[in-house]
N, C-alpha and C positions, 0 to 999 in steps of 0.2 A: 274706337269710334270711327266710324267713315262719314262722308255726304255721299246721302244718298241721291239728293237731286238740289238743283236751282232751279228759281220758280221767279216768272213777274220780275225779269232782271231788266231794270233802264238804266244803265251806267256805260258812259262813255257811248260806242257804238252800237251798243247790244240796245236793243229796242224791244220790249216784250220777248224775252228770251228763254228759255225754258231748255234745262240740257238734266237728263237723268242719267246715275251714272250705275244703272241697274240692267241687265239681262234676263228676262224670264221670272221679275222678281227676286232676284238673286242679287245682291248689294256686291258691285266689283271689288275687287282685290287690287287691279291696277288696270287706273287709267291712262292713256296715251293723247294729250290733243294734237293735233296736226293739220294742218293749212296752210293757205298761202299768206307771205308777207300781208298781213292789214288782215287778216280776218276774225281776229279777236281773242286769237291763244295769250298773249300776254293781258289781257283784257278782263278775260274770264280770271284768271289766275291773283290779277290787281283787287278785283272786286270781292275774291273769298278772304283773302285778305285786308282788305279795307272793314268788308261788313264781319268780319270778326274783333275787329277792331275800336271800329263806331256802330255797332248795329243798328241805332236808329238815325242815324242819316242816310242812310242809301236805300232807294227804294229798289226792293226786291228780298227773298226770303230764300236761306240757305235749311235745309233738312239734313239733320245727322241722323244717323242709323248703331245701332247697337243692339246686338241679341235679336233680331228679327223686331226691335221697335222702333219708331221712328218720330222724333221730336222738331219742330221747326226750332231751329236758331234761339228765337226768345224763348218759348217754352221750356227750352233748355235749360236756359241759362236761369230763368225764373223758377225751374225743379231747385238745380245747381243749390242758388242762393237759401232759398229755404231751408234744403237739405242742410248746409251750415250753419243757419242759424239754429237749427232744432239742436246739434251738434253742441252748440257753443250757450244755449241755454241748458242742457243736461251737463255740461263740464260744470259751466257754474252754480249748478244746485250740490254738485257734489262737494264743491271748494268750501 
């Protein structure tokens, strides 16, 4: 699973901020940020961290990528949870 983009980032100095880490539609392999002191590389880095962390506190939306498909953050994570509970209710009809 990758991020494929930040979308609608207000955190810290990032103001409506929007960074895709795509080429040609093509979901990178490796990213490089670079700037000068204060432009927000450790900033951006705080924040994919933080909203993995607390997603609903920080405003702004992180989009993962896998297999050419593309899920925001929560949608994810709200596949994710169902996906175990379907899981965990067929264990327990079998017990």
């Amino acid at each position: 699973m990758k991020i494929v983009s930040l979308k609608n980032i207000n955190y810290k100095i990032l103001k409506d901020f929007n960074l895709d880490f795509k080429d040609k539609d093509k979901i990178l392999d490796l990213v490089v940020l670079a700037g000068v002191n204060g432009s927000g590389k450790t900033t951006i880095l705080e924040f994919i961290q933080n909203k993995l962390r607390f997603f609903k506190t920080i405003e702004g939306n992180i989009y993962l990528g896998y297999k050419n498909e593309v899920w925001s953050l929560v949608s994810f994570l709200i596949d994710w949870i169902e996906m175990k509970i379907s899981i965990l209710k067929i264990a327990l009809e079998i017990v």
